[in-house]
C-alpha positions in Angstrom: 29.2 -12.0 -15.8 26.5 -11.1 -18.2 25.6 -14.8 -19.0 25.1 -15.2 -14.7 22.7 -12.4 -14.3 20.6 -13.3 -17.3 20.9 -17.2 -15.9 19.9 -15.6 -12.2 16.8 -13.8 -14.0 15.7 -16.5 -15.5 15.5 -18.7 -12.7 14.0 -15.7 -10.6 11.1 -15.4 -13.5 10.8 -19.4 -13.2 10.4 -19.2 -9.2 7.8 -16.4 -8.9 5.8 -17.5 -11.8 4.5 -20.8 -9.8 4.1 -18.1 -7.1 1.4 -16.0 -7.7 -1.0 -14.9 -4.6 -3.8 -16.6 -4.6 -7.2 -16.0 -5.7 -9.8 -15.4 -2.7 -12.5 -17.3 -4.0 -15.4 -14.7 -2.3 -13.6 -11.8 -4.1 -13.9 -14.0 -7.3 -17.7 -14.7 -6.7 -18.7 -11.4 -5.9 -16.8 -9.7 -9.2 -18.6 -12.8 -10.8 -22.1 -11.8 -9.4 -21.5 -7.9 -10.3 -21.2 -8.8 -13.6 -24.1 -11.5 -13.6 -26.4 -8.4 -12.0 -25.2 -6.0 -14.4 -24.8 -3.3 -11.2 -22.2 -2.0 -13.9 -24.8 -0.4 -16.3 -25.5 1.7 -13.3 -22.3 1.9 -10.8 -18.8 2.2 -12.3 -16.7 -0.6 -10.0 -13.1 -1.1 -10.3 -11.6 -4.4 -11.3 -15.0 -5.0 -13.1 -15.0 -4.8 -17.1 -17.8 -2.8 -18.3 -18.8 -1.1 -15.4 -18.6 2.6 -16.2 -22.3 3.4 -15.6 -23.2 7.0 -14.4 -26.8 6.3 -13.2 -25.7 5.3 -9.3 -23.0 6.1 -7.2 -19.6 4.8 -7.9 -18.9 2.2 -5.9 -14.9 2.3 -5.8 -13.7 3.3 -2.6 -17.3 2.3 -1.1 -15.4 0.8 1.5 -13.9 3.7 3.0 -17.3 5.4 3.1 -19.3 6.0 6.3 -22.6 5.2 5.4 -24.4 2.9 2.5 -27.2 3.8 0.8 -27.0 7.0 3.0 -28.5 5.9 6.1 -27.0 2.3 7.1 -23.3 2.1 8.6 -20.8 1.0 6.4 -20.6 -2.6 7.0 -20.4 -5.9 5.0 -23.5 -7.1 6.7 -25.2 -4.0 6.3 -24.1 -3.3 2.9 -25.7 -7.1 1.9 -28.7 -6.3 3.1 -28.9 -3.2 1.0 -27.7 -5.2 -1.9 -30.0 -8.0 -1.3 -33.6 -5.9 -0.8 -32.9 -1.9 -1.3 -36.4 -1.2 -1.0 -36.8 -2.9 2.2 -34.3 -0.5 3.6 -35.8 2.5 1.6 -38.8 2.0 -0.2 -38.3 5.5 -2.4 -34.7 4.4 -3.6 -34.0 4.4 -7.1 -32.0 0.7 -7.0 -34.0 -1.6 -8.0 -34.4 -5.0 -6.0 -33.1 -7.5 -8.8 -33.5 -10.6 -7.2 -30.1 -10.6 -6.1 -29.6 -14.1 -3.3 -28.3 -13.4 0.0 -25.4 -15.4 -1.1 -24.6 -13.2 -3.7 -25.1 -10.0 -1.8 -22.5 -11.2 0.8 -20.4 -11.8 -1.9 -20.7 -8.8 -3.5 -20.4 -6.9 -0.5 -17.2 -8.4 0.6 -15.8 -7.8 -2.8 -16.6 -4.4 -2.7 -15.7 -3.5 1.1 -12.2 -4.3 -0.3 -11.9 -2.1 -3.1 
């Protein structure tokens, strides 16, 4: 009996290893652009190493929020254009534009809209 549950195991761990979800590849670009912008010396984001800064809002959870950057509603399109130009939206805000593409910005938005 032991010998069949540690066969049946084994070939459950051989099954679901070959079946892990798979990666969505905007998810994987916009964690890859976060990092690339450094937004984490200033925003702590989840699933991003490094990102603990304390200088902006956290951006975990931003999803779920109402509004972005205070005044736009909360969503992907809205959130890239933040992204993309802040001072366009608000010339007094504190982010700074860092050249970020409008490519990337989506990215980053989507990515974050999911966490």
């Amino acid at each position: 009996m032991r010998l069949s549950v540690i066969t049946a195991l084994s070939v459950l761990t051989l099954i679901t290893a070959g079946c892990s979800a798979p990666v969505d590849p905007q998810a994987g670009r916009g964690a890859a652009a976060i990092a690339h912008y450094g937004c984490g010396s200033c925003h702590t984001v989840a699933g991003i190493p490094g990102a603990n800064g304390k200088v902006g809002p956290p951006l975990t959870g931003i999803g779920s929020r109402l509004y972005v950057a205070g005044m736009l509603e909360n969503t992907p399109a809205n959130m890239a254009s933040w992204i993309h130009d802040p001072k366009a939206i608000n010339p007094k805000t504190a982010m700074p534009k860092l050249g970020v593409t409008e490519r990337d910005a989506a990215d980053i938005a989507y990515y974050l809209h999911d966490q």
